[in-house]
SEROKE-394376 format. One line per field, with one value per residue: x negated, y, z negated of N, C-alpha, C in turn. Coordinates in Angstrom, 1 decimal, decimal comma. Each point is the difference from the previous one (the first is absolute). Example, Ala and Ser with C-alpha at 12.3 -4.5 7.8 and 13.67 -1.06 7.14 Angstrom:
BEGIN
n_u: (-13,2 0,4)
n_v: (-5,7 1,1)
n_w: (-7,8 0,7)
ca_u: (0,9 -0,9)
ca_v: (1,2 1,1)
ca_w: (0,0 0,0)
c_u: (-0,9 0,8)
c_v: (1,2 1,1)
c_w: (0,0 -0,8)
This chain:
BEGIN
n_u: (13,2 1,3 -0,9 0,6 0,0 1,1 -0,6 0,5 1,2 -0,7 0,8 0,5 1,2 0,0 1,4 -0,4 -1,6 0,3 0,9 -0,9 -0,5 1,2 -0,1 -1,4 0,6 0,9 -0,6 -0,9 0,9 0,9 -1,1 1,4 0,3 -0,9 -0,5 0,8 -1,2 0,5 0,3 -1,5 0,7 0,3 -0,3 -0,8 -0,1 -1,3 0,0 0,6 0,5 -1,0 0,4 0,7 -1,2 -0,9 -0,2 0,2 -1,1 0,4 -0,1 1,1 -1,3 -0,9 1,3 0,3 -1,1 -0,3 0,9 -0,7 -1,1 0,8 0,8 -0,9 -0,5 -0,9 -1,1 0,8 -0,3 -0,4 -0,1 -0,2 0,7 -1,2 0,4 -0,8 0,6 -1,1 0,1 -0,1 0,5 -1,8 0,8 -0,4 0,9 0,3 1,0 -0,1 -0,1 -0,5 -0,2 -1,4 -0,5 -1,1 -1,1 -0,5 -0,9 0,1 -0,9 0,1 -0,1 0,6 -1,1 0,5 -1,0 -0,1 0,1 0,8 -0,3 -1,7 0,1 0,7 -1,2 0,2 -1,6 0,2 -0,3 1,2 -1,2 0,5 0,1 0,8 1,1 -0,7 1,0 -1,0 0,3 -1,0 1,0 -1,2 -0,1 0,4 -0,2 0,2 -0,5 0,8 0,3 -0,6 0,5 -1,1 -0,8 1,3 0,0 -1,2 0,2 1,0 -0,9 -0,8 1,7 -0,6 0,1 0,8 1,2 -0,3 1,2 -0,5 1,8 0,7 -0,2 -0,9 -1,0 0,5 -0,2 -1,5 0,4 1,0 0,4 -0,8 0,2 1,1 -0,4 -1,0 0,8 1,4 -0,3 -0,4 1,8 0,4 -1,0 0,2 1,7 0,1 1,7 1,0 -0,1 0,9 -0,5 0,3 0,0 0,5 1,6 -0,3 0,5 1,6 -0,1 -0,3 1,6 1,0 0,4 0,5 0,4 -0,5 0,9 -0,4 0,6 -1,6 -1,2 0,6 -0,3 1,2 -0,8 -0,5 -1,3 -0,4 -0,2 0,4 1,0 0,1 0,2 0,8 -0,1 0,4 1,5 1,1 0,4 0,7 1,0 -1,0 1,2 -1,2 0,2 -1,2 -0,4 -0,7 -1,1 -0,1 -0,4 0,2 0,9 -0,1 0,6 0,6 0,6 0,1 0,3 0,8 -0,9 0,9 1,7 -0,6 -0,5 0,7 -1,0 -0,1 0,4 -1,7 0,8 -0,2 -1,4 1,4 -0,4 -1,2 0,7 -1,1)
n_v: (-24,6 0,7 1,3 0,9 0,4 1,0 -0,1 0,9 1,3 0,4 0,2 1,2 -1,0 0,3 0,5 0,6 0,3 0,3 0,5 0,4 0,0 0,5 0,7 0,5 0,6 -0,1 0,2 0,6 -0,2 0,7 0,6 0,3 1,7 0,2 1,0 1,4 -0,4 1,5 1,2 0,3 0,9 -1,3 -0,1 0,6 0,6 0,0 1,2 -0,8 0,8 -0,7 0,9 0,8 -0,9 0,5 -1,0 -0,4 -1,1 0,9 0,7 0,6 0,7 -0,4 0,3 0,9 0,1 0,1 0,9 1,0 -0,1 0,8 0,8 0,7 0,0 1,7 0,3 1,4 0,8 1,2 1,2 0,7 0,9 0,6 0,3 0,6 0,5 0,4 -1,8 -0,5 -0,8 -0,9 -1,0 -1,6 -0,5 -0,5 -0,4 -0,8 -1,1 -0,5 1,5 -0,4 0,9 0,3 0,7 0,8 1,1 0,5 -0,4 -0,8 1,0 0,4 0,6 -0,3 -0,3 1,1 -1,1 0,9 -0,9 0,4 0,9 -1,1 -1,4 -0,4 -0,1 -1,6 -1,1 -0,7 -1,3 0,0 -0,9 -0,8 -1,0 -1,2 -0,6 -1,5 0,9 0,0 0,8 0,3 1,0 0,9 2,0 -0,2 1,2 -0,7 -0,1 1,5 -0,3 -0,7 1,5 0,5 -0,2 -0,2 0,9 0,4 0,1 1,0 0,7 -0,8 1,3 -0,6 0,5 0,9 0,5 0,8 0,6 0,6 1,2 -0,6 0,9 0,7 -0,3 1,1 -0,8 0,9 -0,7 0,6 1,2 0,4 -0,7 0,3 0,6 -0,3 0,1 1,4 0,4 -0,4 0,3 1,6 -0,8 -0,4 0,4 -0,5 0,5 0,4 0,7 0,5 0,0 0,7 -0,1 0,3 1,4 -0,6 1,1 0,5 1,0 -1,1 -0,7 1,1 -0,4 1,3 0,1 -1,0 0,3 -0,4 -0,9 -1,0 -1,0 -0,2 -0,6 -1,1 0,3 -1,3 -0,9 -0,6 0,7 -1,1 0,5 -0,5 1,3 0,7 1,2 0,3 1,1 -0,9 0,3 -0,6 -1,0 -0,6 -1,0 0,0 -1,6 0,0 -0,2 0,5 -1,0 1,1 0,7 -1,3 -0,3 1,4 0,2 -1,7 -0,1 1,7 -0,1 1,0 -0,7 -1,5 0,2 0,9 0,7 0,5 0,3 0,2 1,0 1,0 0,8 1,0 0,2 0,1 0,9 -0,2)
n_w: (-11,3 -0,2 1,0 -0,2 1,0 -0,9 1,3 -1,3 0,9 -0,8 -0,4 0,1 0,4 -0,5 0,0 1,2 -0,4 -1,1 1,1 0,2 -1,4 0,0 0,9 -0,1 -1,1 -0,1 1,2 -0,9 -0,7 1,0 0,4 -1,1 0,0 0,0 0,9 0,0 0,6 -0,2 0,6 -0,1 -1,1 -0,5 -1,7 0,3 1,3 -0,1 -0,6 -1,1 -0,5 -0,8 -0,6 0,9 0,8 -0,6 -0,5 -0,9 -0,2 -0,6 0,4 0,8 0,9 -1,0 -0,5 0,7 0,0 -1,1 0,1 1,2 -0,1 -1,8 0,1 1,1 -1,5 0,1 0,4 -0,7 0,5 -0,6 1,0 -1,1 -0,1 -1,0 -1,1 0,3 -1,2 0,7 0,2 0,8 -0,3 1,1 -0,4 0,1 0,6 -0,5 0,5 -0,9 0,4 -1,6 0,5 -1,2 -1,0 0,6 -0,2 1,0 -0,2 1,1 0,0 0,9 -0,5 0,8 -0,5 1,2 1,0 -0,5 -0,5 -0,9 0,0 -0,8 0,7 0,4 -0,2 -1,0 -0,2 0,0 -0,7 -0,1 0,8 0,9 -0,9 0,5 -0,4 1,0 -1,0 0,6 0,8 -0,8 0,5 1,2 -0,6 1,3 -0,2 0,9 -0,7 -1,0 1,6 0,1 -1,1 0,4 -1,3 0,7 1,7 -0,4 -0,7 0,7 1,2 -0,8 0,2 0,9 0,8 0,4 0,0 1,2 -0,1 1,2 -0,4 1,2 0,4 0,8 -0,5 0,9 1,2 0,3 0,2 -0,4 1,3 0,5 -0,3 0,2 1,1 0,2 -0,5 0,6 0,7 0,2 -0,7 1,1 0,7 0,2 0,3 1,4 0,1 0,1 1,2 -0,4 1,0 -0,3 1,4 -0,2 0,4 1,5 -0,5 0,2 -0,3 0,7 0,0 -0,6 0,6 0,6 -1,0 -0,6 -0,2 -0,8 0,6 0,1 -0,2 -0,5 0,3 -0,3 -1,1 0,1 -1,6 1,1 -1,0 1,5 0,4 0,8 1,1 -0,5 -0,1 0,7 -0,8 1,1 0,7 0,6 -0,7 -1,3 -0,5 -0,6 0,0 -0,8 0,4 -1,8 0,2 -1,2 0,2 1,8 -1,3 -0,4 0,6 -0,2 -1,5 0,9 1,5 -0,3 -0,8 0,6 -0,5 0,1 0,5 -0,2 0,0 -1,3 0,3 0,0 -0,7 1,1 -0,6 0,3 0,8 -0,6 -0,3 -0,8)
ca_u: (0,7 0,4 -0,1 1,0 -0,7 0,9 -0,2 1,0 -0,3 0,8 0,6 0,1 0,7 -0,6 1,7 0,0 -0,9 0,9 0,9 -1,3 -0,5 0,8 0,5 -0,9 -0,5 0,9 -0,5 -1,4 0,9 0,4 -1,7 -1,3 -0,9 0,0 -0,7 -0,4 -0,7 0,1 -1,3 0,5 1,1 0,9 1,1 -0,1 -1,3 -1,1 0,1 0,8 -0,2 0,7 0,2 1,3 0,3 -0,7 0,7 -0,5 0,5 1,4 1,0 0,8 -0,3 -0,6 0,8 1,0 -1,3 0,1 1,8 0,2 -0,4 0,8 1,1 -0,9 -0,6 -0,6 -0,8 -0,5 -1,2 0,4 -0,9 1,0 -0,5 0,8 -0,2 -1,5 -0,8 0,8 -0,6 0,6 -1,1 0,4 0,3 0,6 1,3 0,2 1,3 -0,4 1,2 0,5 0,3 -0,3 -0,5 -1,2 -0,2 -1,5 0,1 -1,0 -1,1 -1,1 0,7 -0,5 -0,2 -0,5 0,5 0,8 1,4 -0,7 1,6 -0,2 1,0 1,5 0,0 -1,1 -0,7 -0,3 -1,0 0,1 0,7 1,2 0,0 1,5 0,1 1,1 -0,4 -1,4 -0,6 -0,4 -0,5 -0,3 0,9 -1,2 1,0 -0,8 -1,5 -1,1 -0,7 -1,2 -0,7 0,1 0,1 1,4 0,1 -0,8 0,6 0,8 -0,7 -0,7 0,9 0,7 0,5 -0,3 0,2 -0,2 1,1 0,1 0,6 -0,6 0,1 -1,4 0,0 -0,3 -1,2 -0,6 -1,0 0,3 0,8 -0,9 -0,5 1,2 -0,2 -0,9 -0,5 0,6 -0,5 -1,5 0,4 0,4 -1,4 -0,6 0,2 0,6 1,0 0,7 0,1 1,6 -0,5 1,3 -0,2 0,8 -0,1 0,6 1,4 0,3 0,0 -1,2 -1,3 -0,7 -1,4 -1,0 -0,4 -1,5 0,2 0,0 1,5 0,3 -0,4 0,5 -1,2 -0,2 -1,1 -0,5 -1,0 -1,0 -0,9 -1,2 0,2 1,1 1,2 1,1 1,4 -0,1 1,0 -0,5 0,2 1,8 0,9 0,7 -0,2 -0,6 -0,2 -1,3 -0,2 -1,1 -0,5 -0,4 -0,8 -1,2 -1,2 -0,5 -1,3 -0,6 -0,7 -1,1 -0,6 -0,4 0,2 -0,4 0,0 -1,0 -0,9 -0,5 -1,0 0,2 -0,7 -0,5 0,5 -1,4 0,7 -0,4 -1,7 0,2 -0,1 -0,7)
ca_v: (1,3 0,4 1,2 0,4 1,8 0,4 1,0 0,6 1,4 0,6 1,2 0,8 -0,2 -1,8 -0,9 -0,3 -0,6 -1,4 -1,0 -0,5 -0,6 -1,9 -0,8 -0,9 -1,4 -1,4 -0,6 -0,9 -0,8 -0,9 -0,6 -0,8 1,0 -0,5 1,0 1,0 1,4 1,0 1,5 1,7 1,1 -0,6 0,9 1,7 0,1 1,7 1,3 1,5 0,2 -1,0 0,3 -0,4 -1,2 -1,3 -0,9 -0,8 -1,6 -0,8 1,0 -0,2 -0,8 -1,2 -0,8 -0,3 -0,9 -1,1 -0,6 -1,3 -1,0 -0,7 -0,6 -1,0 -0,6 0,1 1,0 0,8 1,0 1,0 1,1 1,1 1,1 0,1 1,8 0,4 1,2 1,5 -0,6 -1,7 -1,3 -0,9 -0,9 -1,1 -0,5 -1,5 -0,2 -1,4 -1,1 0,2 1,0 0,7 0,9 0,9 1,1 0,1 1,3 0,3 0,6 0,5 1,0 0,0 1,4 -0,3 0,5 1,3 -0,1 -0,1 -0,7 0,4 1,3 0,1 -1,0 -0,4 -1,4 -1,2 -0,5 -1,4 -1,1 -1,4 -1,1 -0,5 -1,0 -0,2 -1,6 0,0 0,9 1,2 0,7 1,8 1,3 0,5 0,7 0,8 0,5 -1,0 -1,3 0,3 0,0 -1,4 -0,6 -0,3 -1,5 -1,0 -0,1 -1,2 -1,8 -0,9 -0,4 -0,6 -0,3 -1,0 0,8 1,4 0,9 1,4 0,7 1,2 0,8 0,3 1,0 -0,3 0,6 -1,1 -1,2 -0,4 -0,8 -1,2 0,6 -0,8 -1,2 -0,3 0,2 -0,8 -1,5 0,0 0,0 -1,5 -0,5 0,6 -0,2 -1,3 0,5 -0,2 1,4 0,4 1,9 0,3 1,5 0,8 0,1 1,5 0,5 0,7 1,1 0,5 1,3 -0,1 -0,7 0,9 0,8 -0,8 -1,2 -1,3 -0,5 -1,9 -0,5 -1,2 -0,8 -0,8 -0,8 -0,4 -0,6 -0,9 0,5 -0,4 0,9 -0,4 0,7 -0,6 0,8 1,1 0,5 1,5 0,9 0,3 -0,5 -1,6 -0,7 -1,5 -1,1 -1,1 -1,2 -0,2 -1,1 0,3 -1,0 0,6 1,0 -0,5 -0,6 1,1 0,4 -1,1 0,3 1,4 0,2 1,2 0,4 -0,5 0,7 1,2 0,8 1,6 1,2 0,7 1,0 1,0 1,2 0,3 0,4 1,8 1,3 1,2)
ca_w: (-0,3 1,4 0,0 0,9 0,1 0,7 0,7 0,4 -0,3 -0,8 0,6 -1,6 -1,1 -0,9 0,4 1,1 -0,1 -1,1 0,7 0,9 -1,0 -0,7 1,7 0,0 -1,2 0,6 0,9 -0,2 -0,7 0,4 0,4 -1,5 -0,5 -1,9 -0,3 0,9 -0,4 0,5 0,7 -0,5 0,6 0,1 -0,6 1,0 0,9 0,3 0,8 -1,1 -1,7 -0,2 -1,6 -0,2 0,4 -0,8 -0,5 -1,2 -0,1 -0,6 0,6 0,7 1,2 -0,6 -0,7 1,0 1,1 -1,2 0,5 1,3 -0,8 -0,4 0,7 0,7 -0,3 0,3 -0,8 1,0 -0,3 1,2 -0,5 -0,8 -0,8 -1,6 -0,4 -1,0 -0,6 0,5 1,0 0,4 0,6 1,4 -0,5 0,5 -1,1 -0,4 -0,7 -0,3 0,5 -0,7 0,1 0,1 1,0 0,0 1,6 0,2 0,3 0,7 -0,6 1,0 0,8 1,3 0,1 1,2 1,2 -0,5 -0,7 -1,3 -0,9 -1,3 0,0 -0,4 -0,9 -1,0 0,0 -0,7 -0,4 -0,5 0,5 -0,5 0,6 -0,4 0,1 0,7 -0,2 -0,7 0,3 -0,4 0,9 -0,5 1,1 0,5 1,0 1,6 0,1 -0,5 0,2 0,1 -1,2 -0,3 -1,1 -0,3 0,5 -0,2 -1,3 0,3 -0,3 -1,2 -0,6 0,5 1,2 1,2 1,4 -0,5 0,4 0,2 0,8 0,7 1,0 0,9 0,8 1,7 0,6 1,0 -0,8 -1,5 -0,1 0,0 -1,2 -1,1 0,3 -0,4 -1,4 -0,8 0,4 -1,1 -1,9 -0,1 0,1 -1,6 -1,2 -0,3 -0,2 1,1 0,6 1,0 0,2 0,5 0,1 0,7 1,7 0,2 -0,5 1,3 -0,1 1,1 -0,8 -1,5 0,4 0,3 -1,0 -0,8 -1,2 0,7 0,6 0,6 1,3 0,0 0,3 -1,3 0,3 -0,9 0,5 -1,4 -0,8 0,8 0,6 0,9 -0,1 -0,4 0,7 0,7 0,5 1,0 -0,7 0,2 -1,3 0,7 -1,0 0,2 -1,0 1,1 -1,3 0,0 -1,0 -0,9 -0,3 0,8 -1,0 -0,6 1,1 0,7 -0,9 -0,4 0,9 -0,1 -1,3 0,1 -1,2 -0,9 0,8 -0,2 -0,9 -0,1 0,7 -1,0 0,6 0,1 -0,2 1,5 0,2 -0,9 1,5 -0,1)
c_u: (0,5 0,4 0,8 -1,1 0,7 -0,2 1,0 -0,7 1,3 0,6 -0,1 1,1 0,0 0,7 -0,3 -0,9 0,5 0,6 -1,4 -0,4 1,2 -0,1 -1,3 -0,1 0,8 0,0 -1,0 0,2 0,3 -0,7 -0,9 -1,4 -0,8 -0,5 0,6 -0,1 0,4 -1,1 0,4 0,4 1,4 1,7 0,2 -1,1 -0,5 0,1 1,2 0,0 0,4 -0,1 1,4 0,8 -0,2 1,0 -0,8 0,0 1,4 1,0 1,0 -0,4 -0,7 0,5 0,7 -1,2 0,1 1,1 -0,3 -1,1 0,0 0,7 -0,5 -0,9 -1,5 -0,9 -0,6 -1,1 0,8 -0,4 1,4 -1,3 0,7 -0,5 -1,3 0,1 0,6 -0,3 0,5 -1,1 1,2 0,6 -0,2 1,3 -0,7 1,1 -0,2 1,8 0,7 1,1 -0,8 -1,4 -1,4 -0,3 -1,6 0,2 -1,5 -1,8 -0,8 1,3 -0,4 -0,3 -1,4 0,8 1,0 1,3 -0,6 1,2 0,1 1,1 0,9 0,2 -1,2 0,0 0,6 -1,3 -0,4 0,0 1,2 0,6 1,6 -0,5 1,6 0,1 -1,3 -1,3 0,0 -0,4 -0,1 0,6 -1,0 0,7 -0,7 -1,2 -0,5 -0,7 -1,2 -1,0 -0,3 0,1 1,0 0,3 -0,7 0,1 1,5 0,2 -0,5 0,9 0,9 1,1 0,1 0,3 0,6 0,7 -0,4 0,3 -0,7 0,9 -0,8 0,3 -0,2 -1,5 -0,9 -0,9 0,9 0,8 -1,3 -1,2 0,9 -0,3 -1,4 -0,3 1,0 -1,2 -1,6 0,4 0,0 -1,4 -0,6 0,3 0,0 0,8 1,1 0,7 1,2 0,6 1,7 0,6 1,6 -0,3 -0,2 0,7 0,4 0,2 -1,4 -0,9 -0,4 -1,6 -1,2 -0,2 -1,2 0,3 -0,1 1,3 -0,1 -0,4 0,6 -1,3 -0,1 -0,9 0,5 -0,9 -0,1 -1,1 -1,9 -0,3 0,7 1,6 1,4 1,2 -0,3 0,4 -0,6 0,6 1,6 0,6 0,0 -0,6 -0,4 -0,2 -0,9 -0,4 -1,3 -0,6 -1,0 -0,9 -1,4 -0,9 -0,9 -1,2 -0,7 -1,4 -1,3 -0,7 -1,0 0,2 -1,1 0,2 -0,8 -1,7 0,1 -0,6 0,0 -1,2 -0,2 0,2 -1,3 1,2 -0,4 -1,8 0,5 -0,2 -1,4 -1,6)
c_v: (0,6 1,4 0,9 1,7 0,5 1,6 1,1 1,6 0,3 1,9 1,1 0,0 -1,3 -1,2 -0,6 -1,1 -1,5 -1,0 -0,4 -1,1 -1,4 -0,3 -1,0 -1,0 -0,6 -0,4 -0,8 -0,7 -1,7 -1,2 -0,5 0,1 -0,3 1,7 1,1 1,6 0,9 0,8 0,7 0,6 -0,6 1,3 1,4 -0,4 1,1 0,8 0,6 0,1 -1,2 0,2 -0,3 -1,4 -0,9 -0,6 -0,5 -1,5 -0,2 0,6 -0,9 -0,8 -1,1 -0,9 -1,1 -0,7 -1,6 -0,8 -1,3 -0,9 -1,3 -1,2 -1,1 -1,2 -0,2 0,9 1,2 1,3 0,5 1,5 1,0 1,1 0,1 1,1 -0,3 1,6 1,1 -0,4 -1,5 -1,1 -0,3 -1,0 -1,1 -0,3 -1,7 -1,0 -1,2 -1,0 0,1 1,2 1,1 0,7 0,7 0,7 0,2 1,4 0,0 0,4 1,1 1,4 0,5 1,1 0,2 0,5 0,7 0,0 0,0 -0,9 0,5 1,1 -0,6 -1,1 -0,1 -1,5 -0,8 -0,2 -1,3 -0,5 -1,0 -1,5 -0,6 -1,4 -0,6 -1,2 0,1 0,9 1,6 1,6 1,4 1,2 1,2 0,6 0,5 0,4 -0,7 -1,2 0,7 -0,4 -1,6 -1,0 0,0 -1,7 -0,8 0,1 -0,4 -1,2 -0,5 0,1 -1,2 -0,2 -0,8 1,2 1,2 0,6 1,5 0,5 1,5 0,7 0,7 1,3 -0,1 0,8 -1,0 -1,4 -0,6 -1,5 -1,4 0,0 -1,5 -1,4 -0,5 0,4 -1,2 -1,5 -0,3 0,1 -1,8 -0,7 -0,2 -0,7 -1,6 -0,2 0,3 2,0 0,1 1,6 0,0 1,7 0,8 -0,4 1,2 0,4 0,4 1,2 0,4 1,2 -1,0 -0,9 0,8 1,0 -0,1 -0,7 -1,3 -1,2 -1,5 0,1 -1,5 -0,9 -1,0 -1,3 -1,4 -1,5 -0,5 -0,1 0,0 1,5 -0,2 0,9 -1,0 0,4 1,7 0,4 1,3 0,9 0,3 -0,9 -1,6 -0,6 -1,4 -0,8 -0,7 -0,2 0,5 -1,4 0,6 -1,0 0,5 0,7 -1,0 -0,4 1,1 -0,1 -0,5 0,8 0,7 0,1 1,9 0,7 -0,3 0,7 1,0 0,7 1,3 1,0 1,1 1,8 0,9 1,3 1,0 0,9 1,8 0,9 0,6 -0,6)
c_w: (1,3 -0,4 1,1 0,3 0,8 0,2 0,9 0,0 -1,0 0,1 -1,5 -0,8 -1,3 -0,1 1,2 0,1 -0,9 1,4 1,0 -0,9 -0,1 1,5 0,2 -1,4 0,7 1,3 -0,3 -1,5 0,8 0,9 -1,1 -0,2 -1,8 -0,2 1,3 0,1 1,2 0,0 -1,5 0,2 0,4 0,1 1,4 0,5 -0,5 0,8 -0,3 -1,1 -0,9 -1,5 -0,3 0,3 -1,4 -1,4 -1,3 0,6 -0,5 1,1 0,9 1,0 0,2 -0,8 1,6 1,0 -1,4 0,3 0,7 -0,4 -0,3 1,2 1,2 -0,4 0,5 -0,5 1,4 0,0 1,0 -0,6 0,0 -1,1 -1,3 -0,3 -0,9 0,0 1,3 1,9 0,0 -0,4 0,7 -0,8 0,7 -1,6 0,1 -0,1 0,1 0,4 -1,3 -0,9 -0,8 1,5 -0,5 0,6 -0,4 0,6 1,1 -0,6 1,0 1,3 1,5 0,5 1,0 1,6 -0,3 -0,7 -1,4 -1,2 -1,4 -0,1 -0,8 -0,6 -0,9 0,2 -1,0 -0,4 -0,7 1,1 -0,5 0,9 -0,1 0,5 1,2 -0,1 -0,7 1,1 0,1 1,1 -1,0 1,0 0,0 1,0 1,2 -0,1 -1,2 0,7 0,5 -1,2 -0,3 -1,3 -0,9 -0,2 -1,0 -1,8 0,0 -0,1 -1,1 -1,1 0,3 0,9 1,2 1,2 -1,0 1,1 0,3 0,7 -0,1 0,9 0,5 0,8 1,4 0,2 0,7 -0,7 -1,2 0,1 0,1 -1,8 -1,2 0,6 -0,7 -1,5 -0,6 0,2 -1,2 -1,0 -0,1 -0,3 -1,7 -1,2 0,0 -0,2 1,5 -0,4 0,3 -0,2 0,6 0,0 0,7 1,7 0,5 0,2 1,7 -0,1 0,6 -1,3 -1,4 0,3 0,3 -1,2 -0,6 -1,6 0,5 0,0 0,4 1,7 0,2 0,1 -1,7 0,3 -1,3 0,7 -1,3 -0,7 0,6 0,9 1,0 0,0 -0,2 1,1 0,5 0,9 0,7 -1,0 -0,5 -1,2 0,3 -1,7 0,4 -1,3 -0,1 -1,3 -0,1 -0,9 -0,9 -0,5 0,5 -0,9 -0,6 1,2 0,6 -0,9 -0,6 1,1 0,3 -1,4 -0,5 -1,5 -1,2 0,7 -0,2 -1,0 -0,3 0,9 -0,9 0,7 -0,1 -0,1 1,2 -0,2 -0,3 1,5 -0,7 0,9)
């Protein structure tokens, strides 16, 4: 299988953003791409209102990501917003080579190092899995790679590699924070890793903003933990072969998924 992580900054218009989106499918097309995955926040960057931004799966902007696709003959992910109620979901889109399309809504919200995302988006709650050819990948947005038992029911749906785009908040540690957690979702699951995160925005104040705009440092790791590939922080699309045969051997190996045991839950200890 051949993965593309196309590590772009996205800007606040969504048109704009769309000519970012076909410029890299079809570079990493043309590298005979079978799979590529984009950052969250694809469609608009964080740190503006994004009610007015947001879209249905069927809408305009996701029609036109399907398009290329289509047309590339490829299968892409990329992060856009859709309307929930009086608030957004984070979306990943899905646009399958064939033309149609899925999506996965964020579960795990980033209501951390002072950014509160719940404000302005409502939670998901369905894991979801798509098909690329005969492998099965799962999806997983930014602050869900803090949560491991995302990854690993994934896996016990059968995912081989597991796609999570992001836009990493900046700060101190957080870039080595998103390295080592991509590398322990890969561990956890047995499951080839491809974190694909926003670059840094050239814009000095947006980077410096406290919304999370993209530290770059896109990862992917195999199902051993071994790092595969690992971009700096600056706009750069890559193509890099994987062998999917490694989950099988991960899985004889490290067999964490078959090994693991329920954990009998305590109730917390009484204040009296």
């Amino acid at each position: 299988m051949r993965i593309a992580m196309a590590q772009i900054t996205s800007g606040i218009d969504p048109a704009a953003n769309l000519e970012l989106v076909d410029a890299a499918v079809a570079r990493a097309a043309a590298d005979d791409a079978d799979l590529v995955v984009f950052p969250e926040a694809t469609m608009c960057r964080f740190g503006v209102s994004l009610g007015p931004i947001a879209e249905p799966v069927d809408g305009p902007w996701a029609s036109a990501v399907s398009a290329m696709a289509a047309r590339h003959g490829v299968t892409v992910v990329a992060g856009m917003f859709t309307p929930a109620g009086d608030r957004v979901a984070n979306t990943l889109l899905i646009a399958a080579a064939d033309g149609s399309r899925s999506s996965y809504d964020k579960i795990h919200l980033y209501d951390a190092f002072g950014f509160t995302e719940s404000r302005t988006v409502a939670p998901g709650s369905d894991p979801v899995t798509f098909a690329v050819g005969d492998v099965t990948v799962g999806v997983a947005t930014c602050y869900d790679i803090r949560f491991p038992a995302l990854f690993t029911e994934l896996a016990r749906r059968g995912a081989q590699v597991i796609v999570v785009p992001a836009s990493w908040g900046a700060g101190p540690g957080k870039v080595h924070q998103w390295q080592v957690l991509a590398t322990a979702r890969a561990l956890d699951s047995t499951c080839f890793v491809a974190a694909v995160g926003q670059a840094v925005p050239d814009d000095q104040q947006v980077a410096e903003s406290s919304a999370p705009t993209g530290t770059g440092h896109s990862q992917l790791t195999d199902p051993f933990g071994t790092v595969v590939a690992a971009y700096d922080d600056s706009v750069q699309v890559g193509v890099h072969e994987i062998d999917v045969s490694a989950v099988e051997k991960a899985r004889k190996a490290l067999a964490v998924l078959d090994n693991e045991r329920p954990i009998r839950q305590v109730s917390a200890p009484s204040s009296n």
